[in-house]
C-alpha positions as CSV (number, residue, x, y, z in Angstrom):
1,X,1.8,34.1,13.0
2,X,3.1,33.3,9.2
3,X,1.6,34.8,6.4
4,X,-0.6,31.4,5.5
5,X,-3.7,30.6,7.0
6,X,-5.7,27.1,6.6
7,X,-9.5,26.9,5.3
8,X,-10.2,23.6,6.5
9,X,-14.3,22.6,5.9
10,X,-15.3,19.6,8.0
11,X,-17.3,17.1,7.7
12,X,-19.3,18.4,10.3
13,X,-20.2,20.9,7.9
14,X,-17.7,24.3,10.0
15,X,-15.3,26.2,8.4
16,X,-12.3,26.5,10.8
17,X,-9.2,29.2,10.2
18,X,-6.1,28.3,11.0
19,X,-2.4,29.3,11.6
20,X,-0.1,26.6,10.6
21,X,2.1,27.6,13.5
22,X,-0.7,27.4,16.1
23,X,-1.1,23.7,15.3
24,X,1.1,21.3,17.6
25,X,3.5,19.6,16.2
26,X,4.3,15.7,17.1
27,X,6.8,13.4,15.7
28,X,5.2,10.5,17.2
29,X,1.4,10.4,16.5
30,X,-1.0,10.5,19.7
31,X,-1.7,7.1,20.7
32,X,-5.3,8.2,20.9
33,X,-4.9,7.9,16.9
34,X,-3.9,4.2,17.0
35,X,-7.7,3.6,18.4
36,X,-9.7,5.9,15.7
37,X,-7.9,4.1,13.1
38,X,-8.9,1.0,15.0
39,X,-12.4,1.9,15.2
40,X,-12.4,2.6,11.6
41,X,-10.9,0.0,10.5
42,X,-13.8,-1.9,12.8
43,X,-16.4,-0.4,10.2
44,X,-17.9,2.5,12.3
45,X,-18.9,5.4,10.2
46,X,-18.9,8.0,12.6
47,X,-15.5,9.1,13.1
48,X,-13.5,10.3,10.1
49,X,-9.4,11.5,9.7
50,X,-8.7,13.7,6.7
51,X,-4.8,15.1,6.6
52,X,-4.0,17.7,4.9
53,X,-0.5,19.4,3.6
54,X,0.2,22.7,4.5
55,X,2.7,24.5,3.1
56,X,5.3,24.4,5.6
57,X,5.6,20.9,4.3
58,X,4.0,19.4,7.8
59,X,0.7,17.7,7.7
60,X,-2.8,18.3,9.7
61,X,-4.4,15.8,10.7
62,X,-7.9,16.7,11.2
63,X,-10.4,14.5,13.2
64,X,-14.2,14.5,12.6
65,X,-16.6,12.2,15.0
66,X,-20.1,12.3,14.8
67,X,-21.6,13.2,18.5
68,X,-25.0,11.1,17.1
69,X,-22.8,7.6,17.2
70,X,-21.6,5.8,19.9
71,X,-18.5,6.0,18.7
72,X,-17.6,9.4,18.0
73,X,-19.2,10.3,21.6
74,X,-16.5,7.6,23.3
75,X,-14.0,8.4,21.0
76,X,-14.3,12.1,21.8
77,X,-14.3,11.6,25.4
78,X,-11.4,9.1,25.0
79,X,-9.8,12.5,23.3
80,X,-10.7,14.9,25.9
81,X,-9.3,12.4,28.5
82,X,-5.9,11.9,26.8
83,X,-5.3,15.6,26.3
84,X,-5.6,16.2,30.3
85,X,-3.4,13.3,30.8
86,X,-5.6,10.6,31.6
87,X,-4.5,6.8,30.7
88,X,-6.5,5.4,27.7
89,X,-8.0,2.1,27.1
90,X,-6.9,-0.8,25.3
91,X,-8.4,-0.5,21.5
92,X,-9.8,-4.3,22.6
93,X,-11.7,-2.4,25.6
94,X,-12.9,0.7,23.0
95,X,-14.3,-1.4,20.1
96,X,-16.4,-3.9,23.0
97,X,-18.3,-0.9,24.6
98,X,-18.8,0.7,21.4
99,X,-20.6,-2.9,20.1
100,X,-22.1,-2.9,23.5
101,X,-23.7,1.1,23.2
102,X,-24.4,-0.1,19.9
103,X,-26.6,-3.1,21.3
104,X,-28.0,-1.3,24.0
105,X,-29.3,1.0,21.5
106,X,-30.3,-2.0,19.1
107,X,-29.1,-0.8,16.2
108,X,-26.2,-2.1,13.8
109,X,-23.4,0.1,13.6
110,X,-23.3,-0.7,9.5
Protein backbone atom coordinates (compact mmCIF):
# COMPACT_ATOMS: atom_id res chain seq x y z
CA UNK A 1 0.00 0.00 0.00
CA UNK A 2 1.49 3.68 -1.04
CA UNK A 3 1.06 6.45 1.16
CA UNK A 4 -2.07 8.00 -1.18
CA UNK A 5 -5.43 6.98 -0.86
CA UNK A 6 -8.45 8.01 -3.30
CA UNK A 7 -11.87 9.73 -1.97
CA UNK A 8 -13.85 9.02 -4.78
CA UNK A 9 -17.86 10.27 -4.17
CA UNK A 10 -20.22 8.65 -6.65
CA UNK A 11 -22.91 9.50 -8.28
CA UNK A 12 -24.70 6.93 -6.49
CA UNK A 13 -24.28 9.12 -3.63
CA UNK A 14 -21.03 6.44 -1.61
CA UNK A 15 -17.90 7.44 -0.64
CA UNK A 16 -15.42 4.74 -1.60
CA UNK A 17 -11.48 4.61 -0.25
CA UNK A 18 -9.10 3.56 -2.29
CA UNK A 19 -5.43 2.44 -2.83
CA UNK A 20 -4.07 3.47 -6.16
CA UNK A 21 -2.17 0.24 -6.15
CA UNK A 22 -5.23 -1.95 -5.49
CA UNK A 23 -6.76 -0.68 -8.74
CA UNK A 24 -5.97 -2.97 -11.90
CA UNK A 25 -4.21 -1.68 -14.25
CA UNK A 26 -4.97 -2.18 -18.23
CA UNK A 27 -3.32 -0.84 -21.20
CA UNK A 28 -6.05 -1.77 -23.44
CA UNK A 29 -9.50 -0.61 -22.04
CA UNK A 30 -12.12 -3.55 -21.23
CA UNK A 31 -14.23 -4.07 -24.17
CA UNK A 32 -17.17 -3.98 -21.83
CA UNK A 33 -16.24 -0.04 -22.03
CA UNK A 34 -16.71 0.23 -25.76
CA UNK A 35 -20.60 -0.67 -25.02
CA UNK A 36 -21.23 2.01 -21.92
CA UNK A 37 -19.84 4.58 -24.13
CA UNK A 38 -22.13 3.18 -26.73
CA UNK A 39 -25.10 3.20 -24.55
CA UNK A 40 -24.32 6.69 -23.71
CA UNK A 41 -23.69 7.90 -26.64
CA UNK A 42 -27.38 6.19 -27.41
CA UNK A 43 -28.85 8.93 -24.94
CA UNK A 44 -29.45 6.65 -21.85
CA UNK A 45 -29.02 8.48 -18.61
CA UNK A 46 -28.47 5.91 -16.36
CA UNK A 47 -24.94 4.86 -16.64
CA UNK A 48 -22.29 7.40 -16.05
CA UNK A 49 -17.98 7.16 -16.50
CA UNK A 50 -16.06 9.81 -14.56
CA UNK A 51 -12.02 9.35 -14.72
CA UNK A 52 -10.05 10.59 -12.45
CA UNK A 53 -6.05 11.26 -12.19
CA UNK A 54 -4.25 9.89 -9.40
CA UNK A 55 -1.15 10.78 -8.59
CA UNK A 56 0.83 8.05 -9.81
CA UNK A 57 0.04 9.65 -13.12
CA UNK A 58 -2.53 6.62 -14.12
CA UNK A 59 -6.16 7.31 -14.40
CA UNK A 60 -9.43 5.62 -12.71
CA UNK A 61 -12.00 5.16 -14.43
CA UNK A 62 -15.00 4.98 -12.38
CA UNK A 63 -18.40 3.51 -13.57
CA UNK A 64 -21.79 4.54 -12.15
CA UNK A 65 -25.18 2.70 -13.48
CA UNK A 66 -28.28 3.38 -12.09
CA UNK A 67 -29.97 -0.22 -10.92
CA UNK A 68 -33.55 1.81 -11.48
CA UNK A 69 -32.93 1.84 -15.58
CA UNK A 70 -32.80 -0.79 -17.82
CA UNK A 71 -29.70 0.04 -18.71
CA UNK A 72 -27.58 0.26 -15.86
CA UNK A 73 -29.25 -3.26 -14.72
CA UNK A 74 -27.97 -4.97 -18.31
CA UNK A 75 -25.13 -3.03 -18.40
CA UNK A 76 -24.17 -4.18 -14.88
CA UNK A 77 -24.89 -7.73 -15.62
CA UNK A 78 -23.03 -7.39 -18.97
CA UNK A 79 -20.06 -6.28 -16.31
CA UNK A 80 -20.47 -9.05 -13.91
CA UNK A 81 -20.46 -11.46 -16.94
CA UNK A 82 -17.22 -10.13 -18.53
CA UNK A 83 -15.22 -10.15 -15.34
CA UNK A 84 -15.96 -14.15 -14.92
CA UNK A 85 -15.00 -14.52 -18.47
CA UNK A 86 -18.13 -14.71 -20.15
CA UNK A 87 -18.45 -13.53 -24.07
CA UNK A 88 -20.32 -10.22 -24.37
CA UNK A 89 -22.74 -9.03 -26.83
CA UNK A 90 -22.53 -7.05 -29.80
CA UNK A 91 -23.20 -3.16 -28.73
CA UNK A 92 -26.08 -3.60 -31.76
CA UNK A 93 -27.62 -6.60 -29.50
CA UNK A 94 -27.17 -4.24 -26.06
CA UNK A 95 -28.77 -0.97 -27.26
CA UNK A 96 -32.01 -3.30 -29.01
CA UNK A 97 -32.91 -5.00 -25.58
CA UNK A 98 -32.35 -1.98 -23.73
CA UNK A 99 -35.07 -0.12 -26.28
CA UNK A 100 -37.05 -3.24 -25.96
CA UNK A 101 -37.02 -3.21 -21.65
CA UNK A 102 -37.57 0.25 -22.28
CA UNK A 103 -40.86 -0.52 -24.27
CA UNK A 104 -41.91 -3.19 -22.29
CA UNK A 105 -41.86 -0.89 -19.55
CA UNK A 106 -43.52 1.91 -21.74
CA UNK A 107 -41.60 4.50 -20.88
CA UNK A 108 -39.00 6.68 -23.03
CA UNK A 109 -35.57 6.35 -22.03
CA UNK A 110 -35.19 10.49 -22.49
Amino acid sequence: MTNTIVLYHDRNDDVHVIDPDALPHFDKLPPVLDIVCAVINAGYRGLAVDEKQLANGRFMLAFSANQGTPEGQIVQTLMLDAASGKPLPSIEFVLAQIKERYDELGRSHG
